[in-house]
C-alpha positions as CSV (number, residue, x, y, z in Angstrom):
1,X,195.6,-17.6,-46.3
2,X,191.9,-18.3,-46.7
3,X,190.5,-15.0,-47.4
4,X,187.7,-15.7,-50.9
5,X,185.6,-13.6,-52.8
6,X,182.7,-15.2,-53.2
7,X,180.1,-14.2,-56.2
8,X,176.4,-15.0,-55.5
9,X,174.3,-15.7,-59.0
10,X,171.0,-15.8,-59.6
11,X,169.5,-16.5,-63.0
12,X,168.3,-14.3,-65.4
13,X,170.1,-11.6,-64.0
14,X,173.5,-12.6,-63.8
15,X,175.8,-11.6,-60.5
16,X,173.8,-10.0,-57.7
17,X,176.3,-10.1,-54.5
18,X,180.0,-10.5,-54.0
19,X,181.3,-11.6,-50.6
20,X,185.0,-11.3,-48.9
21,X,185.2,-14.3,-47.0
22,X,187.8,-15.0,-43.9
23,X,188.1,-18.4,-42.8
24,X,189.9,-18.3,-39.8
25,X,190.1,-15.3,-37.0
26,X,193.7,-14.7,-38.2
27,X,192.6,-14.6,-41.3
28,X,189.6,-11.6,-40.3
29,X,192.3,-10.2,-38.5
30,X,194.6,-9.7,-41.9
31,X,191.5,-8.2,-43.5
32,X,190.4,-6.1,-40.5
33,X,194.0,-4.8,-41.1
34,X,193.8,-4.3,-45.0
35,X,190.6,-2.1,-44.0
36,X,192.0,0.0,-41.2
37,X,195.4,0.8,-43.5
38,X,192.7,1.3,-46.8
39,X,190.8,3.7,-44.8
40,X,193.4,5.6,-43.0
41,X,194.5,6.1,-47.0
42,X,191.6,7.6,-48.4
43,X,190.6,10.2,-46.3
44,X,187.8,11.7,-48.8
45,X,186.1,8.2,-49.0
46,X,182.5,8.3,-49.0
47,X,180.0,7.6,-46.3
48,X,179.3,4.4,-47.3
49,X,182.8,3.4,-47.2
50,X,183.9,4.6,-43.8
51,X,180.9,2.8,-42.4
52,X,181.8,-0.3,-44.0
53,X,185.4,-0.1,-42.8
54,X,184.1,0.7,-39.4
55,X,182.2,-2.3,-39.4
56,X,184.5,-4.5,-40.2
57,X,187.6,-3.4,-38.1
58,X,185.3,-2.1,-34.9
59,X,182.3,-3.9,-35.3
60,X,180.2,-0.9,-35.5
61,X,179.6,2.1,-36.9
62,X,181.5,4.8,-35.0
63,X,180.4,8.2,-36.1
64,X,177.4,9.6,-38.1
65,X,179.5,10.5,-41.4
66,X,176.6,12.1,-43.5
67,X,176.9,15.0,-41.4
68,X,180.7,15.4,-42.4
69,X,179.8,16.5,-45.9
């Protein structure tokens, strides 16, 4: 498995970004999976969340979720 997380610094102010990085396609496939199972887990996540997990196990954002406050 080659799935990192990858933290981006910049000086004088420390850590600014962390990445999840896949590899290989199975191994975007594993966290395309980890997503889909998180999200199906937490159905009270915020908007931001669900359109990150869309993203990354569809590709795009699927619904409008502000308007499912």
């Amino acid at each position: 498995m080659t799935i990192k997380l990858m933290t981006t610094m910049e000086d004088g102010l420390g850590t600014v970004g962390k990445s999840v990085v896949a590899d290989t396609a199975e191994d975007y496939k594993l966290l395309q999976q980890i997503f889909q199972r998180a999200g199906n887990l937490w159905p009270d996540a915020p908007p931001a969340a669900k359109r990150i997990i869309d993203l990354v196990t569809n590709g795009v954002v699927l619904q409008d979720y502000d308007t499912q406050r």
